[in-house]
C-alpha positions in Angstrom: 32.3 -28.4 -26.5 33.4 -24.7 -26.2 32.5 -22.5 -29.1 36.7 -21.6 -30.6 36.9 -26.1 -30.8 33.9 -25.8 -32.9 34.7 -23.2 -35.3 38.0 -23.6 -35.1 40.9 -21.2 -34.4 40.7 -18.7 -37.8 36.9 -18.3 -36.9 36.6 -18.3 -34.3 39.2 -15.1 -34.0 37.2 -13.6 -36.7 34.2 -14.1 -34.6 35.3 -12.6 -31.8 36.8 -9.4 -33.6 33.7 -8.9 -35.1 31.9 -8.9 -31.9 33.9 -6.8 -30.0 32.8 -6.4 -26.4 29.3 -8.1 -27.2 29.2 -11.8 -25.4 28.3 -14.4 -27.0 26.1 -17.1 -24.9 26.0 -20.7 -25.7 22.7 -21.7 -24.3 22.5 -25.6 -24.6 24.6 -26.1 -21.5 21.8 -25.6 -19.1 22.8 -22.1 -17.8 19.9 -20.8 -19.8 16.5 -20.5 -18.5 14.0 -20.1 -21.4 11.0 -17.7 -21.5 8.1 -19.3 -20.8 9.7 -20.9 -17.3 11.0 -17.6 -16.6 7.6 -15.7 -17.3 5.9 -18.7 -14.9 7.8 -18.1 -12.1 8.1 -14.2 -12.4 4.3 -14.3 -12.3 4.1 -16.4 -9.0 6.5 -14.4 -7.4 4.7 -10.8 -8.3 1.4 -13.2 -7.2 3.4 -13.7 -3.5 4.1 -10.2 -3.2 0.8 -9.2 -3.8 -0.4 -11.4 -1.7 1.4 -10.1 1.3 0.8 -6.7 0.6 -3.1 -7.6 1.0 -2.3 -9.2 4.2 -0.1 -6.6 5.6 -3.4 -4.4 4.6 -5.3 -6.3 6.3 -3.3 -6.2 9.7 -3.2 -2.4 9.2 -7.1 -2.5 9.4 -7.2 -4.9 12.0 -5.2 -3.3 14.2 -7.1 0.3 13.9 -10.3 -1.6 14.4 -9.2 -3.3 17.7 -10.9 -0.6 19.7 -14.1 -3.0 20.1 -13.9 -6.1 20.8 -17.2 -8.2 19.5 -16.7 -6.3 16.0 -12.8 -7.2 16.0 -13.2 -11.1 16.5 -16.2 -10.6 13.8 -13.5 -9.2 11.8 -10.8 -12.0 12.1 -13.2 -14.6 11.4 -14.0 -12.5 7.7 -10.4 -12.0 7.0 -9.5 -15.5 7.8 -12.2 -16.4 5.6 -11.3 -14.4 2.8 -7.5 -15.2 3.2 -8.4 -18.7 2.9 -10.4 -17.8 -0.4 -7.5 -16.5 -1.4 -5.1 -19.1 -0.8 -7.3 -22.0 -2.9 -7.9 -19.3 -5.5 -4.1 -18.7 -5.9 -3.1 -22.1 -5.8 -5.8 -23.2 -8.6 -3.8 -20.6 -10.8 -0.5 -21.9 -9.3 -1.6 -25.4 -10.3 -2.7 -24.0 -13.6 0.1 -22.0 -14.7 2.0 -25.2 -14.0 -0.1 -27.2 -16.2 0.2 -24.9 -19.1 4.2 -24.7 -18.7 4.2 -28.2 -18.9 1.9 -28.7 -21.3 4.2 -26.2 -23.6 7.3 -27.6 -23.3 6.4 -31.0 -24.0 4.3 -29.9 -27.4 7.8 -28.3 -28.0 9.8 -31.2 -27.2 6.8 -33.3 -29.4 8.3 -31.4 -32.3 4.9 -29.4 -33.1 4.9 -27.0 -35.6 2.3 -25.3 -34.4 1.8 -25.1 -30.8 -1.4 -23.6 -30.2 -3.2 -25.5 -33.2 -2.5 -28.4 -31.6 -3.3 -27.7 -28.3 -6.8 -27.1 -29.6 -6.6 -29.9 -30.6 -6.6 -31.7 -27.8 -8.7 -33.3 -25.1 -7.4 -31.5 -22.0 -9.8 -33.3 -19.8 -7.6 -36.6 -20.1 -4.7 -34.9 -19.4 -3.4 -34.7 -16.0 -0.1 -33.2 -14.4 1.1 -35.4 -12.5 4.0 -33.4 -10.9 6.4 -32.3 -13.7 4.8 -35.1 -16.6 1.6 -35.1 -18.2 -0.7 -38.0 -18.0 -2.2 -38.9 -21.1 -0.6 -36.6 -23.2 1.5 -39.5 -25.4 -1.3 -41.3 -26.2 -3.3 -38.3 -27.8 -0.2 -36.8 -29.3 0.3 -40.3 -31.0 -2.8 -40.0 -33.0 -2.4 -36.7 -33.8 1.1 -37.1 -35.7 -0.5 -40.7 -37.4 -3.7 -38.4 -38.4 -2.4 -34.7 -39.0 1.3 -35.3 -39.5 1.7 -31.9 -41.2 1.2 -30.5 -37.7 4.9 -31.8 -36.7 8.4 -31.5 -37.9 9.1 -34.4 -40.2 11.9 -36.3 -38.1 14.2 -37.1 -41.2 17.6 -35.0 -41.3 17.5 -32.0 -44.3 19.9 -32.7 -46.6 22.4 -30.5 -46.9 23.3 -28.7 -50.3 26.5 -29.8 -52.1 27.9 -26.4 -53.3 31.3 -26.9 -55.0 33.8 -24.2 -55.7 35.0 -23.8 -59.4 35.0 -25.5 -62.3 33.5 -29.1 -61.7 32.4 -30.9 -64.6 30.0 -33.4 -64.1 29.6 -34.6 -68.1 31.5 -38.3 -69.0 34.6 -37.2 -70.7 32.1 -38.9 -74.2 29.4 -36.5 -73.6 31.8 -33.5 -73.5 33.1 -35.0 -76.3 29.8 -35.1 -78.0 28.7 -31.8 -77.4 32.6 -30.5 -78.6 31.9 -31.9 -82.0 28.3 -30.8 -82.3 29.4 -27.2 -81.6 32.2 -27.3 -83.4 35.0 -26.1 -80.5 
């Protein structure tokens, strides 16, 4: 529903006045990408660059070194090595990084108050990611709302405030009465 049908037309002009060439962004309609998924992938991509980097590096050297043979074959067979190092090091933090994403957004859409408290919380060991859900996670989650309940958002709606305008007497026209008399007015 755009923004002017839900404040309505007065408002919403009002709104927009106010704001002047300042957009406003509506970010439940999925054109949004929120932080943490934003910081996850911006750290594997500056992770891919540095990668190649390192490999073009590597070339560089390889190619200056390919004067003798015996010491340049001894020198592909430590730089594929170490590139394969690399690659199972990179795609433990991959996997990682992945796990922690996940494991944040569904503590968010748990309702947690605290994020981090109750991630300490938990037994990570019987939790797996198994692509984007986490195995393991309901169950423990369960228990932890039944046995520390203050750690999540209570799920009843907050009542709203009734605020009335003017003069809105909320006295039985005998109690008024009453208190006329007594007071004499």
């Amino acid at each position: 529903m755009p923004l002017q049908e839900k404040l309505g037309e007065e408002l919403y002009k009002q709104v927009t006045a106010k704001l002047g060439d300042n957009k406003i962004a509506i970010v439940s309609d999925g054109n949004w990408i929120p932080k943490d998924k934003f910081d996850h992938m911006n750290t594997e991509m500056k992770t891919y660059k540095q990668q190649l980097k390192e490999r073009d590096t590597q070339l560089t050297d390889l190619q200056t070194k390919a004067a003798g043979h015996d010491e340049l074959t001894a020198q592909i067979a430590t730089l594929t090595e170490q590139n394969k190092q690399s690659a199972t090091e990179f795609q433990t933090k991959l996997e990682q990084q992945s796990y922690d994403f996940a494991l944040r957004s569904a503590l968010t859409g748990a309702k947690v108050k605290n994020s981090k408290a109750v991630e300490a919380l938990l037994n990570k060991e019987n939790i797996k990611l198994d692509g984007e859900n986490l195995l393991g996670l309901d169950d423990q989650l369960k228990a932890l709302r039944e046995s520390d309940a203050y750690l999540f958002e209570s799920e009843q709606q907050q009542q709203v405030p009734n605020f009335s305008v003017g003069n809105n007497q909320t006295q039985s026209s005998a109690e008024s009465q009453q208190w006329e008399d007594a007071f004499k007015l």
